[in-house]
C-alpha positions as CSV (number, residue, x, y, z in Angstrom):
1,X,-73.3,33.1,-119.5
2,X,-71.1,32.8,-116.2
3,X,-74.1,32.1,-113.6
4,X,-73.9,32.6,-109.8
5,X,-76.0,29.9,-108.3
6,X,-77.1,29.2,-104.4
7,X,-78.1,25.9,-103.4
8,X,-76.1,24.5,-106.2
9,X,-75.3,21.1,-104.3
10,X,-79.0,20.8,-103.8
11,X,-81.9,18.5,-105.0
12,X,-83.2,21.2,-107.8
13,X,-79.9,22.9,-107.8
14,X,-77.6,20.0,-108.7
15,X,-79.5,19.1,-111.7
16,X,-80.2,22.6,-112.7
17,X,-76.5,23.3,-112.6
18,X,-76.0,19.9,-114.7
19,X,-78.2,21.5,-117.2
20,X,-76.9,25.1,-117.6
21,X,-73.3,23.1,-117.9
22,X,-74.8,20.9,-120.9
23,X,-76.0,24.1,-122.6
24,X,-72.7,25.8,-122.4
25,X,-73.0,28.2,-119.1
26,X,-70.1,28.4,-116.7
27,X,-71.5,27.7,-113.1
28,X,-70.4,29.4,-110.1
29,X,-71.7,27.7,-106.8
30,X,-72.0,29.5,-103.4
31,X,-70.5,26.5,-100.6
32,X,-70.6,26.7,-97.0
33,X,-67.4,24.8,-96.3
34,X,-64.8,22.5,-97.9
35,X,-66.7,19.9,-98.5
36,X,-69.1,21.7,-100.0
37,X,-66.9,23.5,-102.9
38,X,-65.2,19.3,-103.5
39,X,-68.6,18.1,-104.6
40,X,-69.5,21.4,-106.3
41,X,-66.0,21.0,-108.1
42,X,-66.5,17.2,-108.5
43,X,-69.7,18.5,-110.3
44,X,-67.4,21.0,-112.6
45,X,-69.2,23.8,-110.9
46,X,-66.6,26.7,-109.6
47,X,-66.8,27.2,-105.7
48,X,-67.4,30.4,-104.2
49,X,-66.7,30.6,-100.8
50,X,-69.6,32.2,-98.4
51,X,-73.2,31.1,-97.3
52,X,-76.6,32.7,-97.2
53,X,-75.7,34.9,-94.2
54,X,-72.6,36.6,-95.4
55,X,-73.9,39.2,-97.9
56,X,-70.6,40.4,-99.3
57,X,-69.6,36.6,-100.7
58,X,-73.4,37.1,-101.7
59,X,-72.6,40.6,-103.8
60,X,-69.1,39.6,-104.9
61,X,-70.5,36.2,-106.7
62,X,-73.6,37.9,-108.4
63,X,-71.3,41.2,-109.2
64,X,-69.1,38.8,-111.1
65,X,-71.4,36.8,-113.3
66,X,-73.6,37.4,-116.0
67,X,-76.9,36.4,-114.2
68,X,-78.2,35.0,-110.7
69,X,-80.2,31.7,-110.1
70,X,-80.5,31.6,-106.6
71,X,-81.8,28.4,-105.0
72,X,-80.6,28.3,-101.8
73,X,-82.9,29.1,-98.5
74,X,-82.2,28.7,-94.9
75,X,-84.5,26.2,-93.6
76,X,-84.6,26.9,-90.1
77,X,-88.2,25.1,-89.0
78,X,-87.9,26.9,-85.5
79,X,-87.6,30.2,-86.6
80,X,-89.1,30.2,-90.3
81,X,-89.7,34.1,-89.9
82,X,-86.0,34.9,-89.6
83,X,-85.4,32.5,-92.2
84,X,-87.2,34.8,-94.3
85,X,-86.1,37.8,-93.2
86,X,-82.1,36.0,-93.9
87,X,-83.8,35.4,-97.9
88,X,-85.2,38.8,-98.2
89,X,-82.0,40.2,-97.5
90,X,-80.1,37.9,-99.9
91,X,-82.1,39.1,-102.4
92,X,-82.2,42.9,-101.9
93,X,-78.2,42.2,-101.4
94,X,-78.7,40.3,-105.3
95,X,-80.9,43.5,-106.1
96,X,-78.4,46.1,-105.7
97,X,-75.4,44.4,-107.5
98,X,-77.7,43.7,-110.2
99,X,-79.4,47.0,-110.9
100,X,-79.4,48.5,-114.0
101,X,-77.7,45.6,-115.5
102,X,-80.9,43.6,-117.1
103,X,-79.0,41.0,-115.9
104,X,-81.2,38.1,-114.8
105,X,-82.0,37.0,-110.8
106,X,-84.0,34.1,-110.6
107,X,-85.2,32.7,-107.2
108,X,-86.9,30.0,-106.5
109,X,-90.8,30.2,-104.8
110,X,-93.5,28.0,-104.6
111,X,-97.1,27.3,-106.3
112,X,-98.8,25.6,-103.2
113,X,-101.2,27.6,-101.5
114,X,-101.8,30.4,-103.0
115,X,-105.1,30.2,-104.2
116,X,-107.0,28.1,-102.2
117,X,-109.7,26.4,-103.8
118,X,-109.2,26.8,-107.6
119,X,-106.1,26.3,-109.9
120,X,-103.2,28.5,-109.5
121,X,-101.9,29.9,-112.4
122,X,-99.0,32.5,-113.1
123,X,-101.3,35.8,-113.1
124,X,-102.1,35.2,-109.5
125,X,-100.0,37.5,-107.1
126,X,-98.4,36.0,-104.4
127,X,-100.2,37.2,-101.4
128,X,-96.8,37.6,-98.6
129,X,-96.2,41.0,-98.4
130,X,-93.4,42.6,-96.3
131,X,-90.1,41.3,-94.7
132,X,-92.7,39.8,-91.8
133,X,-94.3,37.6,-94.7
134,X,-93.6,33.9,-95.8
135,X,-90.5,33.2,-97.4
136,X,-89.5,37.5,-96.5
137,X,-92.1,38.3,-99.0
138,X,-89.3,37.4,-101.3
139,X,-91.1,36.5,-104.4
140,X,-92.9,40.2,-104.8
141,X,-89.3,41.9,-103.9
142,X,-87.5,40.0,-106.1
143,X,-90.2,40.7,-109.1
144,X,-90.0,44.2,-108.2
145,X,-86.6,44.6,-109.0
146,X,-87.7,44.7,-112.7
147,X,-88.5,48.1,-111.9
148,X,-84.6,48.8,-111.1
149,X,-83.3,47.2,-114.6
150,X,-82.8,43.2,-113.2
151,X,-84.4,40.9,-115.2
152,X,-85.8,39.5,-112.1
153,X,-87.7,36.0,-112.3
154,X,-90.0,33.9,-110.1
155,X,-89.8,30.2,-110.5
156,X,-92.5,28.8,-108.6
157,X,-91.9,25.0,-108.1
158,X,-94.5,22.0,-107.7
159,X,-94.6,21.0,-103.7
160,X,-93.1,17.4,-105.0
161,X,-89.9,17.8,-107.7
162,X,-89.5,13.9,-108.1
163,X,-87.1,11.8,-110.0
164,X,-84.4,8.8,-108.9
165,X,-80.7,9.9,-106.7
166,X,-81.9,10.8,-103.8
167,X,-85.2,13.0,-103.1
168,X,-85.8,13.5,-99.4
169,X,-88.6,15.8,-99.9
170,X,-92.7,15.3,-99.1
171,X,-92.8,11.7,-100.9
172,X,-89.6,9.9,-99.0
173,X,-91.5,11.6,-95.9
174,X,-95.1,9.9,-96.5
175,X,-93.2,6.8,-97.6
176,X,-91.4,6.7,-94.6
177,X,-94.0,7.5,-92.1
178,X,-96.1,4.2,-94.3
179,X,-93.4,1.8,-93.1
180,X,-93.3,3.1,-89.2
181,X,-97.0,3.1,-89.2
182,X,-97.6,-0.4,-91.6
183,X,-100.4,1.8,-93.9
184,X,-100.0,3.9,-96.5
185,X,-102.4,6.7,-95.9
186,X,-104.8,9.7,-97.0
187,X,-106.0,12.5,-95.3
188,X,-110.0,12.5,-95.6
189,X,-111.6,11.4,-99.2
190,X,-108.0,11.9,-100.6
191,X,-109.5,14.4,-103.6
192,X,-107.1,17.3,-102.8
193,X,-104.5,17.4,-105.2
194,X,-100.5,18.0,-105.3
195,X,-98.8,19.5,-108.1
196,X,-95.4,17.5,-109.3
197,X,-92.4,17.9,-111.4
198,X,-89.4,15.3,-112.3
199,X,-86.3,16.8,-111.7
200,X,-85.1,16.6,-114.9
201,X,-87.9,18.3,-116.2
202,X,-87.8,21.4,-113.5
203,X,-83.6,21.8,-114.2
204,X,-84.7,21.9,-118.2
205,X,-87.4,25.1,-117.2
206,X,-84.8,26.9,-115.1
207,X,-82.3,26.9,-118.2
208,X,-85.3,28.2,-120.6
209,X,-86.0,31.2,-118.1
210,X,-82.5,32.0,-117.6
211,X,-82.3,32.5,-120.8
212,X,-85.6,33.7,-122.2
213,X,-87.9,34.7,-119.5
214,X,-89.1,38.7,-119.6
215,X,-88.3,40.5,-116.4
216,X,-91.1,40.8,-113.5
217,X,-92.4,37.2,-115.1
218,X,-93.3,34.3,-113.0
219,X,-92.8,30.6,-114.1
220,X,-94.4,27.5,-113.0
221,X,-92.4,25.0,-112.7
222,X,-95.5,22.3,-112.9
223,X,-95.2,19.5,-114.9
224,X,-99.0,17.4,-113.3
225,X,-101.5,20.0,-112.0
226,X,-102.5,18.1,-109.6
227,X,-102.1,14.4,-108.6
228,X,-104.8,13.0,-105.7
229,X,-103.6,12.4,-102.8
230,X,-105.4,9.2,-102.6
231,X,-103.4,8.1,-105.7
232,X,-100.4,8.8,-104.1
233,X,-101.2,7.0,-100.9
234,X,-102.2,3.8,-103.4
235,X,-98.8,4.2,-105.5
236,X,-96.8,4.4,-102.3
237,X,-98.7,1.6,-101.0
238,X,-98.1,-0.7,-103.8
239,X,-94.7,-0.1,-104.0
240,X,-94.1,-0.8,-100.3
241,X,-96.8,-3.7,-100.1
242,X,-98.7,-2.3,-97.5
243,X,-102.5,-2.1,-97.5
244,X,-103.9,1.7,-97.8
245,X,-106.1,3.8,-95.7
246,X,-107.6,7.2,-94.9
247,X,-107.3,9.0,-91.5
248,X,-108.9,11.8,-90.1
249,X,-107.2,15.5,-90.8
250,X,-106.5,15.7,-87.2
251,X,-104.0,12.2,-87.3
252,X,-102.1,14.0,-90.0
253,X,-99.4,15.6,-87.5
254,X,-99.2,12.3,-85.3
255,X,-98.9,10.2,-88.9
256,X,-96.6,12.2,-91.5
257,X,-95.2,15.0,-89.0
258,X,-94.7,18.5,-90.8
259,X,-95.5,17.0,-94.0
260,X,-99.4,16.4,-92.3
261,X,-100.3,20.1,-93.2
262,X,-99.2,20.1,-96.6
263,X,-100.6,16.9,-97.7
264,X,-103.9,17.8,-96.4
265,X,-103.8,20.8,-99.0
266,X,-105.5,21.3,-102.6
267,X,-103.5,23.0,-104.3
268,X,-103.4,22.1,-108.0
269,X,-101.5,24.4,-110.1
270,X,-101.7,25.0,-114.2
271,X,-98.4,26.0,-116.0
272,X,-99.7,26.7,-119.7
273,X,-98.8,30.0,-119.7
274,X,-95.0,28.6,-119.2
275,X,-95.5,26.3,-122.2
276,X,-96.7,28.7,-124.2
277,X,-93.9,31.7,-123.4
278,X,-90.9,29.1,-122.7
279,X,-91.5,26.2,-125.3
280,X,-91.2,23.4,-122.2
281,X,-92.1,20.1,-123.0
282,X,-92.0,18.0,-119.5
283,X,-90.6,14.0,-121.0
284,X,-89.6,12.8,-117.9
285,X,-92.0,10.1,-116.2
286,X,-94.6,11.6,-113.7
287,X,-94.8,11.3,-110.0
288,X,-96.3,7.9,-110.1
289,X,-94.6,6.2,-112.2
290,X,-91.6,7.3,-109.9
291,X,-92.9,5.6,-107.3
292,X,-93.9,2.8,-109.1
293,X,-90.6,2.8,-110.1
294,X,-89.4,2.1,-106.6
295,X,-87.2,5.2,-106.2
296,X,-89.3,5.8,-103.1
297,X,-88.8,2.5,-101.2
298,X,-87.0,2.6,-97.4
């Protein structure tokens, strides 16, 4: 399939494009400048000139391929409502061009969250509603669309998608904020738990719901239901050699920044139902054995 693809130069995006290559898709990545379009080129992914705001590059790439993966979000942390409001109208932009088509749109969500308390799994409905909703609302527009003939798929990813090359996500952040302070820390007992994916694994899933996925579905992209947070703090703190502590909930902002509200969350997250309908295996190492690993380290 020739696949349209935002946030192809990304974390998740650059692997998952790396993956669609290897199974014989042509790749078509959205960038923002010149620089952009050389790396997505160097990655032998076609350029397509545009960004997230410019809705007719948007309609022109996804009227041209065979499906949509779309990756990309704005991540504007001073305005994360118009952020949203800028991703629900990429999608309803992707929703139009792909009406009718059963061509696929797959968009990236998330799993945290969502069901405080007890285990996510892919029956439960995201609870944003409406363009004045987290993320836009995006994930429930986006699944409607299988209403309009678009083979329209969530992927709901882990809060931590791991693996060696260069993660700057929650982990380098709480590894980072353990070498300012001199401790590694957890919030409280440390028993809330984080979901976690490797990379590798999470770029494998995406290429199994492009191509097998029914519409309206959602997919967890969930490799470890849920890892403690106290585990997390120890692995970090082992690979760093610094000693390990807890801290009260309300040093979580002062000690990891915007990460302090996430990691304070228990949020575990099943994906058997993925298994079962997609055939995914995860085989890449977990999320500490990566930091073991040292991939993590300042």
């Amino acid at each position: 399939m020739r696949i349209f693809m935002t946030g192809a130069s990304g974390w998740i995006g650059s692997a998952t494009a790396a993956a669609l290559i290897e199974r014989g898709h042509e790749v078509t990545g959205l960038a923002r400048s010149e620089q952009s379009a050389a790396a997505l080129t160097a990655a032998g992914i076609t350029p397509h000139a545009g960004s997230l705001d410019d809705l007719d590059s948007l309609r022109t790439g996804a009227a041209a391929s065979d499906g949509v993966v779309h990756l990309g979000f704005k991540h504007d942390y001073s305005d994360m409502a118009a952020s949203g409001r800028t991703d629900r109208a990429v999608l309803e932009a992707f929703g139009d061009v792909l009406a009718g088509s059963d061509r696929p749109l797959l968009l990236a969500s998330g799993a945290a969250g969502l069901t405080p308390g007890r285990i996510t799994t892919e029956n439960d409905r995201n609870p944003s509603e409406g363009p004045d909703s987290m993320r836009g609302g995006g994930e429930n527009l986006a699944l409607s669309f299988a209403d309009r003939g678009v083979r329209s798929v969530a992927l709901r990813f882990a809060p931590t998608v791991h693996g060696p090359g260069g993660d700057h996500g929650f982990i380098a952040t709480i590894a980072q904020a353990a070498v300012r302070s001199g401790q590694s820390a957890y919030i409280g007992d440390g028993a809330n738990r984080w979901p976690a994916v490797n990379r590798a694994d999470a770029a494998e899933l995406v290429a199994l719901a492009l191509e097998g996925a029914t519409p309206g579905s959602v997919v967890h992209v969930v490799a470890e239901e849920g890892i403690a947070t106290k585990d997390v703090a120890e692995a970090v703190g082992s690979a760093l050699g610094l000693p390990v502590e807890s801290i009260h909930p309300d040093a979580a902002g002062e000690r990891f920044g915007w990460v302090g509200r996430f990691f304070a969350l228990d949020t575990p997250a099943s994906s058997l139902l993925t298994r079962e309908r997609l055939g995914w295996e995860p085989v890449a190492p977990g999320l500490l054995a990566d930091i073991a690993s040292g991939y993590y380290t300042p």
